[in-house]
N, CA, C and O atoms as a GROMACS GRO file, in nm:
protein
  388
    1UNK      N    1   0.081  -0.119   0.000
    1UNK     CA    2   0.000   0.000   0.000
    1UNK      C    3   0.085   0.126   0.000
    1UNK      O    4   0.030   0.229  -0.038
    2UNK      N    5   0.214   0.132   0.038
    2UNK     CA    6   0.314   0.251   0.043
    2UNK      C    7   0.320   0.281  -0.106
    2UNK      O    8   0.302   0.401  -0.126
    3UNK      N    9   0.338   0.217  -0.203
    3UNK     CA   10   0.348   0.227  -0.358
    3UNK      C   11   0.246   0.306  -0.365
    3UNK      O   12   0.273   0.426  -0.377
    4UNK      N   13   0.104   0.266  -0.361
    4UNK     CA   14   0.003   0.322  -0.404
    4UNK      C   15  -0.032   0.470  -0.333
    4UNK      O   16  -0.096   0.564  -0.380
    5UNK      N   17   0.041   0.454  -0.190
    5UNK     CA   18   0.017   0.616  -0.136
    5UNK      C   19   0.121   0.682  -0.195
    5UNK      O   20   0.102   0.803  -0.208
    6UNK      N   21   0.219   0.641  -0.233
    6UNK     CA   22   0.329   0.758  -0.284
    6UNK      C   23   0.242   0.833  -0.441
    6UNK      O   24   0.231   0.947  -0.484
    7UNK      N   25   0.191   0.687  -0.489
    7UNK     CA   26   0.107   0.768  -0.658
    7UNK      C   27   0.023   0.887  -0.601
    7UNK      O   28   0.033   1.005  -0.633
    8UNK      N   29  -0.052   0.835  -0.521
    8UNK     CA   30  -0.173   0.997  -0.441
    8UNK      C   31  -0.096   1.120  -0.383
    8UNK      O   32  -0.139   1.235  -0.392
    9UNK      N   33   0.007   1.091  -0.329
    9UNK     CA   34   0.084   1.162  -0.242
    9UNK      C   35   0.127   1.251  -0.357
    9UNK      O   36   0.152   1.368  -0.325
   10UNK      N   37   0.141   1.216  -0.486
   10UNK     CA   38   0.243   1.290  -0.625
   10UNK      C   39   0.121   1.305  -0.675
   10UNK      O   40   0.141   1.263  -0.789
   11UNK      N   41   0.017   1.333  -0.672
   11UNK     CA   42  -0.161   1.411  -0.710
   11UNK      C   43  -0.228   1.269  -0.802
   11UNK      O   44  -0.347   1.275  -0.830
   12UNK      N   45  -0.184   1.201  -0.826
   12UNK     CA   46  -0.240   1.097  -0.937
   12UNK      C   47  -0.373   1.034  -0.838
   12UNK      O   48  -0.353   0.994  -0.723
   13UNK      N   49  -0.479   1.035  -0.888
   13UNK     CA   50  -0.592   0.900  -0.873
   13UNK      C   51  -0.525   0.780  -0.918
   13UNK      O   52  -0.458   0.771  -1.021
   14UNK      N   53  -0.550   0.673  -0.819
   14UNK     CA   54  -0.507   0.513  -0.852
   14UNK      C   55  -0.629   0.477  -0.898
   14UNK      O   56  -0.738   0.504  -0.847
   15UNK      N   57  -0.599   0.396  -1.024
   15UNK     CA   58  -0.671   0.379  -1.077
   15UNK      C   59  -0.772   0.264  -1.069
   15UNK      O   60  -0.892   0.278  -1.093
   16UNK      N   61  -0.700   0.124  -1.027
   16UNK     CA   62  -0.728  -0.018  -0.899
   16UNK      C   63  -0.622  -0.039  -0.834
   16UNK      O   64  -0.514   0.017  -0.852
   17UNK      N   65  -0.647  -0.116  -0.760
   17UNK     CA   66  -0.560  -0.169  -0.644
   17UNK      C   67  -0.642  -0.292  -0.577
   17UNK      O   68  -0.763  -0.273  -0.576
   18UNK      N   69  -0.611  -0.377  -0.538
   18UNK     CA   70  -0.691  -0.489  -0.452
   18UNK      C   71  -0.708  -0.432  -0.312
   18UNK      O   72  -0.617  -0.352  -0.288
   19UNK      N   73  -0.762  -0.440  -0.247
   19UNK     CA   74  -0.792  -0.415  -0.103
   19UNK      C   75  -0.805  -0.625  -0.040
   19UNK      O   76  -0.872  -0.711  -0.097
   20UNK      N   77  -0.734  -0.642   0.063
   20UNK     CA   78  -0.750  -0.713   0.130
   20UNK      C   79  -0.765  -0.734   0.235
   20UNK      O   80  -0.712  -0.646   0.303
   21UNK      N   81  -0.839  -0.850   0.322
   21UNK     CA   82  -0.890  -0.838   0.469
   21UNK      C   83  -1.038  -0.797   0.473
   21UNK      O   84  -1.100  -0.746   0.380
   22UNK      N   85  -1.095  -0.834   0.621
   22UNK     CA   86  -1.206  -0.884   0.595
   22UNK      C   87  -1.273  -0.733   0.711
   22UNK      O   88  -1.388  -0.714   0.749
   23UNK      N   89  -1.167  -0.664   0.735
   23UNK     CA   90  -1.240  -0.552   0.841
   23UNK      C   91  -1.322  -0.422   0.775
   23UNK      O   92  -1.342  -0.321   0.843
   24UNK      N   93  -1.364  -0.431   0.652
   24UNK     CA   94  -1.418  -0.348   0.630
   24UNK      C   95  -1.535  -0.392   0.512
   24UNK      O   96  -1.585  -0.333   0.416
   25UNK      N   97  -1.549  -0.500   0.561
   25UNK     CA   98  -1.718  -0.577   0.485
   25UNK      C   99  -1.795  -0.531   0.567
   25UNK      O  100  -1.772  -0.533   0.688
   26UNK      N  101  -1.919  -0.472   0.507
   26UNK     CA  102  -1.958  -0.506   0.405
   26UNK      C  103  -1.908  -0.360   0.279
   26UNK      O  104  -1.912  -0.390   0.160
   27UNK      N  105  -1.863  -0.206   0.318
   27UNK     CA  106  -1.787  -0.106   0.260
   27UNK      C  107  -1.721  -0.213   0.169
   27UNK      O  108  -1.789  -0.253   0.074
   28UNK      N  109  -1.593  -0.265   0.187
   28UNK     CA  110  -1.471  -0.303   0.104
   28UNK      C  111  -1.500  -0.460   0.161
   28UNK      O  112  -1.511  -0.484   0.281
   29UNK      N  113  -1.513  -0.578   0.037
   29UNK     CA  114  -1.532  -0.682   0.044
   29UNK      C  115  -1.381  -0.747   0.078
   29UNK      O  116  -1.280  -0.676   0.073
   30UNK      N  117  -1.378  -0.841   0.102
   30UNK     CA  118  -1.287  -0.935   0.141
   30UNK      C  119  -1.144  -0.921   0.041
   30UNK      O  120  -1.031  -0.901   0.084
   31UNK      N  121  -1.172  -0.931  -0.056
   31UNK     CA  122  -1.063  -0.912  -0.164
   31UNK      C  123  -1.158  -0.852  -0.294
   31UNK      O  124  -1.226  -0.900  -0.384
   32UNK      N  125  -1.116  -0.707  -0.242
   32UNK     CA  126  -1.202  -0.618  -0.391
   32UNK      C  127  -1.140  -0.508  -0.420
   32UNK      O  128  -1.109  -0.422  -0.338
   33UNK      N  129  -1.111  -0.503  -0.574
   33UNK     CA  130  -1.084  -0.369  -0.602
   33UNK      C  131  -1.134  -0.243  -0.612
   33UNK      O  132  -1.242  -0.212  -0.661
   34UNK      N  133  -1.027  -0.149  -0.550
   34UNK     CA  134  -1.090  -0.015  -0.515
   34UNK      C  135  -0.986   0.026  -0.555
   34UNK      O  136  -0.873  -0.020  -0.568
   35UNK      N  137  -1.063   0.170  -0.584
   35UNK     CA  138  -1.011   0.308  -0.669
   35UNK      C  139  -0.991   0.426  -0.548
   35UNK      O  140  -1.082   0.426  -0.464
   36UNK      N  141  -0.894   0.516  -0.532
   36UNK     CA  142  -0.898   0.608  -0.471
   36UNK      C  143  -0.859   0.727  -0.500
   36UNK      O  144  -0.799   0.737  -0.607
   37UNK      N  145  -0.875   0.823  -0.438
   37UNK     CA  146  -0.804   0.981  -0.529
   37UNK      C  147  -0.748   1.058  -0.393
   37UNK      O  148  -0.796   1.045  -0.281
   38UNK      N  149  -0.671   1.114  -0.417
   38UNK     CA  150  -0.600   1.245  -0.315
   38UNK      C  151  -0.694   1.309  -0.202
   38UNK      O  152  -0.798   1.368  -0.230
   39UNK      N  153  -0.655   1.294  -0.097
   39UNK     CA  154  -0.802   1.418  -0.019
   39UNK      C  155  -0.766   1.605  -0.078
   39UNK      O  156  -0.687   1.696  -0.100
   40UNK      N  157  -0.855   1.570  -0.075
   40UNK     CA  158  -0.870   1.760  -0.095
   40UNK      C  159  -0.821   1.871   0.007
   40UNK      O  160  -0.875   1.879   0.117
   41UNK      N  161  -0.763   1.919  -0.014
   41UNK     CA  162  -0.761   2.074   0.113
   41UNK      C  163  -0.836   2.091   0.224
   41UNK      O  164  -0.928   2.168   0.196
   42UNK      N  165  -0.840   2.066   0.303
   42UNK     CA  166  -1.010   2.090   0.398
   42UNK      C  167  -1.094   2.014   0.361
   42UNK      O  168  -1.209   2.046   0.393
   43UNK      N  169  -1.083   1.914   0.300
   43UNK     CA  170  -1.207   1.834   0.253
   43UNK      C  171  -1.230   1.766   0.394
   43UNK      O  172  -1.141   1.711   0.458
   44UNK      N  173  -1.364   1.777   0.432
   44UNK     CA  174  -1.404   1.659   0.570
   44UNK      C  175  -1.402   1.519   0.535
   44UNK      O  176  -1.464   1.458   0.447
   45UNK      N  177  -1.328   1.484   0.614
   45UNK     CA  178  -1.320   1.303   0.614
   45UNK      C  179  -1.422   1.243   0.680
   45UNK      O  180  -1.462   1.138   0.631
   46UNK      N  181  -1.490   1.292   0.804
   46UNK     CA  182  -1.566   1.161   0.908
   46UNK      C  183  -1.642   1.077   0.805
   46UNK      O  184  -1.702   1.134   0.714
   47UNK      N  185  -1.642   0.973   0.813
   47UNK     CA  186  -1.688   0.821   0.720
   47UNK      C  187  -1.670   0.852   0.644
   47UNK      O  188  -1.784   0.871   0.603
   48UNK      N  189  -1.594   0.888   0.553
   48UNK     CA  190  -1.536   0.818   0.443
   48UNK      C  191  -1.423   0.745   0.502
   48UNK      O  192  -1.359   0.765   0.605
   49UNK      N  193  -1.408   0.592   0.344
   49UNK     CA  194  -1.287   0.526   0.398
   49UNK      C  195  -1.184   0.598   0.344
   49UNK      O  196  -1.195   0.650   0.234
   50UNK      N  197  -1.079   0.607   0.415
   50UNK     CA  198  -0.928   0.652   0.327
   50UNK      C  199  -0.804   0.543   0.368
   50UNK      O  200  -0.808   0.451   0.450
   51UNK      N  201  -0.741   0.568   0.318
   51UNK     CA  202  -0.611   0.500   0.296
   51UNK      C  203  -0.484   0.550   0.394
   51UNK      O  204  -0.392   0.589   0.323
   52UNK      N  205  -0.464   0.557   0.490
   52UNK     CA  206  -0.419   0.606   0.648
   52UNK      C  207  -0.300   0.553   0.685
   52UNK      O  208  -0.287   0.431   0.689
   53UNK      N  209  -0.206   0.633   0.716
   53UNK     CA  210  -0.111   0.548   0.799
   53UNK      C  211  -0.086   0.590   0.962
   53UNK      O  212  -0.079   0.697   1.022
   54UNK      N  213  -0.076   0.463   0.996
   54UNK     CA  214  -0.148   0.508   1.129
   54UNK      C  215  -0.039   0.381   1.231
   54UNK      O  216  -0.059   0.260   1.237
   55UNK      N  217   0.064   0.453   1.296
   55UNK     CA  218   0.207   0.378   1.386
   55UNK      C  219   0.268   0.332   1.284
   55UNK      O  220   0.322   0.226   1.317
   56UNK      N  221   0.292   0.364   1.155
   56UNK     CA  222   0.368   0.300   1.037
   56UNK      C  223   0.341   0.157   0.965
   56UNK      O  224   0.412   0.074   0.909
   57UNK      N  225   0.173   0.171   1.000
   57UNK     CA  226   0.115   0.087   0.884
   57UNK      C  227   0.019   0.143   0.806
   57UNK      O  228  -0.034   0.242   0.857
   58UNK      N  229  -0.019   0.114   0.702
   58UNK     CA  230  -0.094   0.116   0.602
   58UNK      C  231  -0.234   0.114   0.643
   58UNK      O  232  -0.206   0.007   0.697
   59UNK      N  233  -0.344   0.128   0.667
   59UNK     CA  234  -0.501   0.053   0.658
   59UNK      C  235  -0.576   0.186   0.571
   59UNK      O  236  -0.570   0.309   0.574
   60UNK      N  237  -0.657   0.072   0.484
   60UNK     CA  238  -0.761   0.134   0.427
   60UNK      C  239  -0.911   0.092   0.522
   60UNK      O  240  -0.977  -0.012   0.525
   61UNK      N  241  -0.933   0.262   0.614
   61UNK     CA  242  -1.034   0.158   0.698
   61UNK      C  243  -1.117   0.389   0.694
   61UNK      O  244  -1.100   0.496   0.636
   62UNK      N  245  -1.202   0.324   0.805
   62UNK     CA  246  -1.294   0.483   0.778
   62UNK      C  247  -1.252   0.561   0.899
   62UNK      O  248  -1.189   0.517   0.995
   63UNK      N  249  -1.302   0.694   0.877
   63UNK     CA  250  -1.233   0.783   0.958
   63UNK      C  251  -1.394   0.816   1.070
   63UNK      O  252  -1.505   0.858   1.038
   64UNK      N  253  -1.342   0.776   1.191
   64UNK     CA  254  -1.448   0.777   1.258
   64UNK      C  255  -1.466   0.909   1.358
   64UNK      O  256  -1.563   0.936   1.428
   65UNK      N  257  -1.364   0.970   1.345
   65UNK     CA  258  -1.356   1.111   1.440
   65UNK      C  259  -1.269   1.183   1.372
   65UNK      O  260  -1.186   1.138   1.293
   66UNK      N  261  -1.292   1.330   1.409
   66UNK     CA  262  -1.140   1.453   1.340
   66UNK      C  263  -1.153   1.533   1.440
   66UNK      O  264  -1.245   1.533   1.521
   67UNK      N  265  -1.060   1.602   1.436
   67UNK     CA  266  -1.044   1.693   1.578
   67UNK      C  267  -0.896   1.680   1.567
   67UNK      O  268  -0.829   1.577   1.568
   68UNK      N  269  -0.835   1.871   1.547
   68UNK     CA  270  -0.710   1.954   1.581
   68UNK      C  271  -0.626   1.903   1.466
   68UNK      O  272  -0.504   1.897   1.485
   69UNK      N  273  -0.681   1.860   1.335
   69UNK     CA  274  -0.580   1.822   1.218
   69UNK      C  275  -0.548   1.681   1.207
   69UNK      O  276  -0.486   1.623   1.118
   70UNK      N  277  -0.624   1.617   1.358
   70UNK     CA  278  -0.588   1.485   1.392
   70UNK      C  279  -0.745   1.390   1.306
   70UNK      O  280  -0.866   1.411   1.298
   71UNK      N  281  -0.656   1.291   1.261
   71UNK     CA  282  -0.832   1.157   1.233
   71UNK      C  283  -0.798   1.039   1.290
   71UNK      O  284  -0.689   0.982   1.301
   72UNK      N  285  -0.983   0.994   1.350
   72UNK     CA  286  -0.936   0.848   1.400
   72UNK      C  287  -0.948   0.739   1.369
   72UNK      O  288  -1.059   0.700   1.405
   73UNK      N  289  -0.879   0.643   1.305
   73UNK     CA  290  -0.935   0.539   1.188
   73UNK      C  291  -0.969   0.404   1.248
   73UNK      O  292  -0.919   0.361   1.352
   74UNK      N  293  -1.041   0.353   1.188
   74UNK     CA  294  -1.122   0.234   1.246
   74UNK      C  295  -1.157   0.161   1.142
   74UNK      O  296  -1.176   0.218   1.035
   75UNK      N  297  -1.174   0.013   1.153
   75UNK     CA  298  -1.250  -0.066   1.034
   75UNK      C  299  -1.392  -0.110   1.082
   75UNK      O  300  -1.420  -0.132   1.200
   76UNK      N  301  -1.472  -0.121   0.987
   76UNK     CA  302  -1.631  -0.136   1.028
   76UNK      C  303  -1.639  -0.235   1.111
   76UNK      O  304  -1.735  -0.231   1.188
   77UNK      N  305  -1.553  -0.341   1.121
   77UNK     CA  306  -1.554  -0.431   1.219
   77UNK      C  307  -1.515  -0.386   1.366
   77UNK      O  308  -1.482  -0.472   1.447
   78UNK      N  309  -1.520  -0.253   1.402
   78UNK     CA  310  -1.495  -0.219   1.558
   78UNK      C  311  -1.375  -0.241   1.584
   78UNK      O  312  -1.348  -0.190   1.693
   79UNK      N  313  -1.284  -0.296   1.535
   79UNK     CA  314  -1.107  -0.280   1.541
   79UNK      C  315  -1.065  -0.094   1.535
   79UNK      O  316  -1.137  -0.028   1.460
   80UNK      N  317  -0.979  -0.037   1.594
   80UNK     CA  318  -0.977   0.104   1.616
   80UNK      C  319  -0.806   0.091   1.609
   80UNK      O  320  -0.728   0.038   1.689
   81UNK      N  321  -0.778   0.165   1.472
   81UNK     CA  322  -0.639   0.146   1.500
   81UNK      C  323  -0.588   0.273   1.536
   81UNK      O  324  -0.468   0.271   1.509
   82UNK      N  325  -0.614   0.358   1.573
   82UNK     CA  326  -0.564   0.503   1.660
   82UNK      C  327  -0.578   0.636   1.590
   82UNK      O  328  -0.626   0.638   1.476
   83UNK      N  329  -0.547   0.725   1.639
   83UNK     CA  330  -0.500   0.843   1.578
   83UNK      C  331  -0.387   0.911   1.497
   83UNK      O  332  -0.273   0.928   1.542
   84UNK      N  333  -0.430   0.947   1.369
   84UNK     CA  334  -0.344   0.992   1.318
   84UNK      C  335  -0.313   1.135   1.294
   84UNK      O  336  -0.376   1.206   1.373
   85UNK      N  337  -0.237   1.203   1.213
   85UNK     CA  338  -0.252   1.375   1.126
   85UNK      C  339  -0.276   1.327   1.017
   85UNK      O  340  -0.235   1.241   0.940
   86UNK      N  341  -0.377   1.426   1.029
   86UNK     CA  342  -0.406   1.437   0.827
   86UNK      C  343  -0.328   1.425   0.728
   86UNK      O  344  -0.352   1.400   0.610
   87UNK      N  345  -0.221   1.447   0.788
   87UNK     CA  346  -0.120   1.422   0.648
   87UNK      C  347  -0.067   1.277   0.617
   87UNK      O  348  -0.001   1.225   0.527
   88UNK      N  349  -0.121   1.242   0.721
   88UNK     CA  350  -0.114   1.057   0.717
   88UNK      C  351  -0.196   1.020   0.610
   88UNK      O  352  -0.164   0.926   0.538
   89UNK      N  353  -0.310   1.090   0.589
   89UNK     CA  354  -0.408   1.032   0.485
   89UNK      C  355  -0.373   1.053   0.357
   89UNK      O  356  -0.366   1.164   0.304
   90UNK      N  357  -0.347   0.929   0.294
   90UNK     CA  358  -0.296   0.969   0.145
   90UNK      C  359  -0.433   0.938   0.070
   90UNK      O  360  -0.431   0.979  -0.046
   91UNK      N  361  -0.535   0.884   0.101
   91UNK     CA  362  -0.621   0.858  -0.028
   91UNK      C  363  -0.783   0.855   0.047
   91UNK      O  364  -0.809   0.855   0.167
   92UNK      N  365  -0.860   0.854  -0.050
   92UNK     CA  366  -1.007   0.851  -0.011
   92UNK      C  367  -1.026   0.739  -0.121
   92UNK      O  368  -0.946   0.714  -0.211
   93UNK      N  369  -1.178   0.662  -0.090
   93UNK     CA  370  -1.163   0.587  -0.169
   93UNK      C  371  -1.296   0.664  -0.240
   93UNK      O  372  -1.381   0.743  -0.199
   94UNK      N  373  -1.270   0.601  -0.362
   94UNK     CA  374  -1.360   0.708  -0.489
   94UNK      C  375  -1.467   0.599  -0.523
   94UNK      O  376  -1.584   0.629  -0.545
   95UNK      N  377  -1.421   0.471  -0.528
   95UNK     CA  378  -1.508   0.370  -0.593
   95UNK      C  379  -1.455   0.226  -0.555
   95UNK      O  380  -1.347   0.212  -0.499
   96UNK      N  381  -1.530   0.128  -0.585
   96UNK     CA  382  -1.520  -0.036  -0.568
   96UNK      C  383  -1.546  -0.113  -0.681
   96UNK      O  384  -1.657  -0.098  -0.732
   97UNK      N  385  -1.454  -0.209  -0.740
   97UNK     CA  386  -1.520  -0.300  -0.834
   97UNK      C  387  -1.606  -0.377  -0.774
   97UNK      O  388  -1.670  -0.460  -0.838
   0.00000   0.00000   0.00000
């Protein structure tokens, strides 16, 4: 997933990518491709999923709180993987095959 945040990180929309893991069924299926694009300037995140790095991993999971520049990411399955900065967020997801 670092590959694919560096393409967003350099302004490009990815165009697919597989998403794997099962914490964000029924949003992102088990093994399904998804599309994502850059967040915007000020764009509000709460629920949408984005693409997060969060203690120096990767998860594509949803943003369940924001507050002071900070987001808090979580997968629909109630797993809460912490707080990050916004600038952690390299992607939103735009679409799902």
């Amino acid at each position: 997933m670092a590959a694919v945040a560096r393409c967003l990180r350099a302004g490009a929309a990815v165009d697919w990518f597989t998403a794997i893991g099962t914490s964000m069924r029924p949003a992102v299926g088990a093994v399904q491709r998804v599309r994502l694009r850059p967040p915007a300037p000020g764009e509000g995140l709460l629920r949408q999923v984005v693409l997060a790095r969060v203690g120096g991993r990767w998860w594509l999971h949803r943003v369940v709180d924001e507050a002071d520049g900070r987001v808090l990411i979580a997968g629909d399955n109630g797993m809460v993987n912490g707080w990050t900065d916004r600038a952690d967020v390299a992607g939103v997801l735009l679409g799902r095959d």
